[in-house]
C-alpha positions in Angstrom: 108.2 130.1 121.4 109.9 127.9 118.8 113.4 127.7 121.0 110.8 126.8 124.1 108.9 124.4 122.6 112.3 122.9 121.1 113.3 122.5 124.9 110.0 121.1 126.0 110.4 118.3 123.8 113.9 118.0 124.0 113.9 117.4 127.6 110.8 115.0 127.5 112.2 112.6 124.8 115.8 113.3 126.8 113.7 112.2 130.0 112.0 108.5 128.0 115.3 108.1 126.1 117.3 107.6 129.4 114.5 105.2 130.6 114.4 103.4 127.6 118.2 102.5 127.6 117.8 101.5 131.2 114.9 99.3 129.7 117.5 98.3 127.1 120.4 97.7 129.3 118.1 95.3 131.9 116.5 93.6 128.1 120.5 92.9 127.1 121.5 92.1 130.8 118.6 89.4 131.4 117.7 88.2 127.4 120.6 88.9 125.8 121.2 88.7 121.8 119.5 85.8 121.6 116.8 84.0 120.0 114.5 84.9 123.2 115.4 89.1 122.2 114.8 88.4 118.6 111.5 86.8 119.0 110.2 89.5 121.5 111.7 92.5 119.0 110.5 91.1 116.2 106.7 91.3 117.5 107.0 94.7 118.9 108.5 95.6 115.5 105.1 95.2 113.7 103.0 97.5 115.9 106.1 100.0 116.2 106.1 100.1 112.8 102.3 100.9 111.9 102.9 103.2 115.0 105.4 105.4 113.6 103.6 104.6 109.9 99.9 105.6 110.9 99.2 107.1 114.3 102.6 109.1 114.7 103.9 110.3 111.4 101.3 110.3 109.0 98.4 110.9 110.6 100.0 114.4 112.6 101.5 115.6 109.5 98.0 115.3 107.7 95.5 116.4 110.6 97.1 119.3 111.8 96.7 121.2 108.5 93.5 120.0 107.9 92.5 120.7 111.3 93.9 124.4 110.9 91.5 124.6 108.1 88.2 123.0 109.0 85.7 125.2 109.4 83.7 122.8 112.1 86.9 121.4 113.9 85.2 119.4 116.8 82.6 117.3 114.1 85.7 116.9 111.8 88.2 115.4 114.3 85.5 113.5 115.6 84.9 112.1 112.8 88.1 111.2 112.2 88.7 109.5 115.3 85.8 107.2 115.1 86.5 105.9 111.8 90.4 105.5 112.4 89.9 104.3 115.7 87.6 101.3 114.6 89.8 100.7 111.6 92.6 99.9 113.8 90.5 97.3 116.2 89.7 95.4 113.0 93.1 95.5 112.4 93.6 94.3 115.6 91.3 91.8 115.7 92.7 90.5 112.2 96.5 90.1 113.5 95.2 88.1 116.7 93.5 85.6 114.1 96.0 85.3 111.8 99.3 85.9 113.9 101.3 82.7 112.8 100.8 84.2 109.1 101.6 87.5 109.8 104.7 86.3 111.9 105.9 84.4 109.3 105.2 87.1 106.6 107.5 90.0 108.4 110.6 87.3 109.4 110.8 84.6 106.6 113.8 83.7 107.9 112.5 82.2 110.9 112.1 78.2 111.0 108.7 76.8 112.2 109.8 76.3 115.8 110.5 80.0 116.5 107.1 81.0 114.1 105.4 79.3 117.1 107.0 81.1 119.9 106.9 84.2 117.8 103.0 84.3 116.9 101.4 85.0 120.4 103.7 88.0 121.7 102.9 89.4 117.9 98.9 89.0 118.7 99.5 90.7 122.1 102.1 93.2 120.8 99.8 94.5 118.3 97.2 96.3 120.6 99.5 98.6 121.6 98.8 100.2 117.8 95.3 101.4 118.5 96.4 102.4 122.2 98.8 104.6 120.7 96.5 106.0 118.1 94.4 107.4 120.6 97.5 108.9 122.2 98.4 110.6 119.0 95.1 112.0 118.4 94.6 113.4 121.7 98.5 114.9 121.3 97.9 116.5 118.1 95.1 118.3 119.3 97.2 119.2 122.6 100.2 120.4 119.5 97.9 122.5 118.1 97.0 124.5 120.8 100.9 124.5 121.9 100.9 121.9 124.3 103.7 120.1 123.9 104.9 118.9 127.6 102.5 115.8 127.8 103.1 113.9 124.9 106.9 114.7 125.3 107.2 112.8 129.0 104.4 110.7 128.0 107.0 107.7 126.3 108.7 107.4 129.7 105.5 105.4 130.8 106.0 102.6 128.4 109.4 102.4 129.7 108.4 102.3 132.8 106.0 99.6 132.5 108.3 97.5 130.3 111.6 97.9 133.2 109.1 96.6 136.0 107.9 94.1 133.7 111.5 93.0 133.4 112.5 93.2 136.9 109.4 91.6 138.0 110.2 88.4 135.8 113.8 88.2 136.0 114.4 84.8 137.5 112.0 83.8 135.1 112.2 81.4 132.0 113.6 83.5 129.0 110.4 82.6 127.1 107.9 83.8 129.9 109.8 86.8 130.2 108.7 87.9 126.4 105.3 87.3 128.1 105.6 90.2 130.8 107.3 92.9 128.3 105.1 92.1 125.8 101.9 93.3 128.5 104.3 95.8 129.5 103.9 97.3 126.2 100.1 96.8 126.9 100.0 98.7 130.5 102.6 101.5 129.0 99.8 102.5 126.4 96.9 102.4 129.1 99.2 104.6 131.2 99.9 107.0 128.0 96.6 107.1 127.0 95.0 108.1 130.6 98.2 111.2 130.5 96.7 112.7 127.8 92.8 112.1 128.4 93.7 114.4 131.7 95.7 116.9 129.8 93.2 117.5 127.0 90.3 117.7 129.7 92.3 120.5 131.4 92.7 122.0 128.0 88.9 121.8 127.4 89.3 119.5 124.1 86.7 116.8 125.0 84.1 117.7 122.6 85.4 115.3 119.9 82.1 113.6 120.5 79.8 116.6 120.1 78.8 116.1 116.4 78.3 119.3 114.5 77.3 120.7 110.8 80.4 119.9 108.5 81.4 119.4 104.9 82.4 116.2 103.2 85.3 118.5 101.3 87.0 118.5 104.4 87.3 115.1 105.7 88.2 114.0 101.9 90.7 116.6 102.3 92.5 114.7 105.1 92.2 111.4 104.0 93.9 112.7 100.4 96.8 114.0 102.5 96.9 111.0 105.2 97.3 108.7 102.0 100.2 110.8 101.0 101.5 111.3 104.2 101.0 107.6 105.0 103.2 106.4 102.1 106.0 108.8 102.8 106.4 108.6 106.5 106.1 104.2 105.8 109.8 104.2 103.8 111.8 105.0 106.9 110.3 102.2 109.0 109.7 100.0 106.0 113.2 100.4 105.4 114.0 99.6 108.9 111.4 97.0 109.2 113.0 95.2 105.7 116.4 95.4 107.5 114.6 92.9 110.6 113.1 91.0 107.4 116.6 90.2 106.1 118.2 90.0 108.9 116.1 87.3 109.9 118.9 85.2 107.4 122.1 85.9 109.3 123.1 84.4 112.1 121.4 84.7 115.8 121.5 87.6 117.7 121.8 90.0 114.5 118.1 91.3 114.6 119.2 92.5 118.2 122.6 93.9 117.2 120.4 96.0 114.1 118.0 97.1 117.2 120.7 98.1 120.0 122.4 99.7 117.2 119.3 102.0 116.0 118.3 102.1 119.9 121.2 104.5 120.2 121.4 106.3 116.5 117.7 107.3 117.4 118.6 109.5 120.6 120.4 112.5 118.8 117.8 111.4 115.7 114.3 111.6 118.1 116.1 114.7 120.8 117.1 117.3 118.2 115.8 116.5 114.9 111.9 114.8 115.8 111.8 117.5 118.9 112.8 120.3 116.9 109.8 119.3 114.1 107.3 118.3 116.4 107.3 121.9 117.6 108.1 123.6 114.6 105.3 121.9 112.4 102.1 123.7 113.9 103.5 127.0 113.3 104.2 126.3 110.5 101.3 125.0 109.0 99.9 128.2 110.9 102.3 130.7 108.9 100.9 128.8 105.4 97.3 128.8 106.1 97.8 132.9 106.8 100.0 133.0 104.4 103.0 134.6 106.2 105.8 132.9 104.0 108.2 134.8 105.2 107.8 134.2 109.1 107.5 129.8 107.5 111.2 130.6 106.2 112.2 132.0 109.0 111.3 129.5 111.3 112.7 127.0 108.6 116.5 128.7 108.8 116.3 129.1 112.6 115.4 125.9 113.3 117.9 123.9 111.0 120.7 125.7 111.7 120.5 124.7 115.0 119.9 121.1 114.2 122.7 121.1 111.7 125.2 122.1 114.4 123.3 119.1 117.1 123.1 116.2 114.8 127.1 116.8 113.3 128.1 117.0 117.0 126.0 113.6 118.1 127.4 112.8 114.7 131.3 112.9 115.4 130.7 111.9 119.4 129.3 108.5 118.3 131.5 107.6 115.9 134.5 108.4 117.8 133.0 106.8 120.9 131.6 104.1 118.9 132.6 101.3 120.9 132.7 102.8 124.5 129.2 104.3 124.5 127.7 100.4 123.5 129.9 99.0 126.0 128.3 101.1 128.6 125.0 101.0 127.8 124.8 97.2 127.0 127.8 94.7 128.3 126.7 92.9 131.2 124.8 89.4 131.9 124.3 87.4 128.9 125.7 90.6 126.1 129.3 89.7 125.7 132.3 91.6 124.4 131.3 90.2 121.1 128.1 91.4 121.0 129.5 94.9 121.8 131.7 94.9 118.7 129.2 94.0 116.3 126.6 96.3 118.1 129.5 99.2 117.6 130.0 98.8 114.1 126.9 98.9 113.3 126.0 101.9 114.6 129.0 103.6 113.1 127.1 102.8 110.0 124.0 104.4 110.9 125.6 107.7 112.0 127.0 108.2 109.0 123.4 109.2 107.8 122.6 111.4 111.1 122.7 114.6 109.8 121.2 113.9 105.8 117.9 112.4 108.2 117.4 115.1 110.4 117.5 118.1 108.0 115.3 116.2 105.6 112.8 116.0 108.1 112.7 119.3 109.0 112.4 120.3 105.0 109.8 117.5 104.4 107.4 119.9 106.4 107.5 122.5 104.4 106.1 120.0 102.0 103.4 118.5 104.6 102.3 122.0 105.7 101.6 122.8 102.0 99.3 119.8 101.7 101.8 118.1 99.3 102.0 114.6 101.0 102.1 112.7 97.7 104.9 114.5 96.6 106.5 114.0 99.4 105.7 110.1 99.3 107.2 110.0 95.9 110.1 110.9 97.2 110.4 108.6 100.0 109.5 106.0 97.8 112.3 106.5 95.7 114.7 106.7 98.3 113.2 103.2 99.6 113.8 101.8 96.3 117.7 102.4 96.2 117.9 100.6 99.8 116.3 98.0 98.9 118.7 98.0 96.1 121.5 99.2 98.5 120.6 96.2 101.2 120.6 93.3 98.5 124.1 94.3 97.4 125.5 94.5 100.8 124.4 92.6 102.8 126.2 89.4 101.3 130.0 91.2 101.5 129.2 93.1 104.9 125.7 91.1 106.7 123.9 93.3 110.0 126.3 96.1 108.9 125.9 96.5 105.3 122.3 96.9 106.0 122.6 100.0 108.7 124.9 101.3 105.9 122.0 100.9 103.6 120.3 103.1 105.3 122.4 105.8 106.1 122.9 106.0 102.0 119.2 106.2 101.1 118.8 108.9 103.7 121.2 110.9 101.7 119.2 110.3 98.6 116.2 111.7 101.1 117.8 114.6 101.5 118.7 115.4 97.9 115.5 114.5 96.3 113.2 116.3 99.5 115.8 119.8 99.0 115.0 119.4 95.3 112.0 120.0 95.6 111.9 122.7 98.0 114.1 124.2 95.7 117.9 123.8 95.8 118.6 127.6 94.9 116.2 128.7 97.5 117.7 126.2 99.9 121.1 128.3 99.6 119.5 131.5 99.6 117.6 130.1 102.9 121.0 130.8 104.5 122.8 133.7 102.6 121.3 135.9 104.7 
């Protein structure tokens, strides 16, 4: 089951991945690494990042454990979706109101001019959060029942939506063209969203309106964990997100060069390490809730030693092929030979901290699935704290780089600090035998 599931998701993110550098290669081919591309990634950063913050990370790693455990699951995930659900249209609402502030609040470095081009693609941008909430919601219910398929193909939509939106404004002004990708983004969560309704129907799941006895133990439960689980699962994309912030000081194009970059470092990163614990996460938080620690392990050892063996591979390929792989996936139209370079480097930097990433994850469920979210915040937080530290120092001596290699050292310190507390004895025991 785990090796299948592994494969289902695997082959789905595979699937997106290969449609999102096509999406990338047009996006370098007809913007460039410009001032039009930083604008545009810049406002898609914000929702991505309460994306991968809130709906994806946080929110799965707390609800499927909670929802394991509710004695009245269709009132509490009802629940739960209504409240979240209108929480993140207020949200909405507020960004559309306020976007020149918030624009200016998440890239200081941009002058007043580009604030204004900036503001309305961030207003537009930011609806795909609550679209993609709904997504998650319906996916985590679909994971729990060992559905994995949908969600895993389901990406490829947005990709979809944003290539035609790219081809269908080509020949259009570099500013309008922001305009149609940043609908895209709209239309690819519509399309996501109606995927799933279909596949939870089919499953029988749509009872999340049919409101039922329950306890207020349980939803307190889940918000105490999706705290937790929300400040630990922020410090990778608030890292990331910082690196746009600072960015936003160097010269032009650099905010792209950070994205292309971390476009390609997350393909091994999101088809072997996020695949492997999207699967392996529901079982298990199963195994714990039965408590079955010896199948947990198990699963544990099986699935990183795969993982291990993946991400050093992807590891060594990329490094090696550093230059080639962004010359082929980028350099055409307006993305010069320079652009490739710098690209290159960069994501030589970010390799680096392939391997550290992915088995942290895989460990930081063990913590999740034993409801210890704010442990496992503490430790993010601490690894978010040395790169900050780690960015400031290099980013003067080494600029776009020096920040990817910022990164890749906190996520060592992520792994250290999340096998410490899983126990670094245990860990080597994990794999004597």
């Amino acid at each position: 089951m785990l090796i299948k599931s592994i494969f289902t998701n695997s082959s789905g993110i595979l699937f997106s991945r290969v449609l999102g550098f096509i999406r990338d290669l047009l996006t370098a081919s007809i913007l460039g690494a410009n001032i039009y591309s930083d604008i545009f990634f810049v406002a898609f950063k914000l929702p991505n990042l309460f994306r991968r913050i809130f709906a994806e990370g946080a929110f799965t790693q707390a609800f499927i454990p909670a929802y394991a455990k509710a004695k009245f699951k269709i009132r509490f995930s009802s629940i739960i979706f209504l409240q979240l659900i209108g929480f993140l249209l207020v949200l909405s609402l507020f960004v559309t109101f306020f976007s020149s502030l918030i624009t200016k609040a998440i890239a200081l470095g941009f002058d007043e001019k580009t604030i204004k081009l900036a503001a309305p693609l961030v207003a537009i941008n930011f609806y795909y959060l609550p679209l993609i909430f709904i997504v998650t919601f319906m996916a985590a219910l679909l994971q729990y029942k060992n559905h994995f398929a949908t969600t895993a193909f389901s990406t490829a939509l947005l990709n979809l939506a944003l290539i035609a939106a790219l081809l269908i404004s080509k020949d259009l002004d570099k500013y309008e063209i922001t305009y149609y990708l940043s609908y895209g983004v709209l239309v690819g969560g519509l399309l996501q969203v109606y995927v799933h309704y279909i596949a939870i129907k089919k499953k029988n799941l749509l009872k999340i309106f049919t409101f039922k006895k329950h306890t207020k133990k349980e939803e307190n439960r889940f918000y105490k964990s999706f705290l937790g689980a929300t400040i630990g699962s922020s410090t990778a994309h608030i890292s990331a997100f910082l690196d746009t912030w600072l960015a936003s000081f160097l010269v032009s194009g650099s905010i792209s060069y950070l994205y292309y970059a971390n476009r390609v470092f997350q393909l091994p990163l999101a088809l072997f390490a996020i695949a492997t614990s999207t699967a392996l996460f529901p079982m298990i938080a199963k195994a714990i809730k039965n408590k079955d620690e010896k199948r947990a392990l198990f699963l544990l050892k099986k699935s990183t030693t795969i993982l291990f063996c993946l991400l050093f591979l992807a590891t060594l390929v990329g490094i090696i092929f550093n230059d080639f792989i962004i010359w082929l996936l980028f350099e055409r139209g307006a993305f010069s030979s320079t652009d490739t370079q710098n690209t290159a480097l960069i994501l030589t930097m970010y390799l680096i901290g392939l391997v550290p990433f992915g088995i942290a994850k895989i460990f930081s469920l063990w913590l999740y699935s034993h409801e210890k979210q704010f442990i496992a915040a503490k430790i993010s937080m601490k690894a978010l704290a040395f790169n900050i530290i780690f960015s400031l120092a290099l980013i003067l001596p080494y600029k776009a780089a020096g920040l990817a290699l910022a990164s890749t050292l906190s996520g060592f310190i992520l792994f250290y600090l999340t096998i410490k507390e899983f126990g670094i004895n245990k860990f080597f025991n994990l794999f004597k035998n």
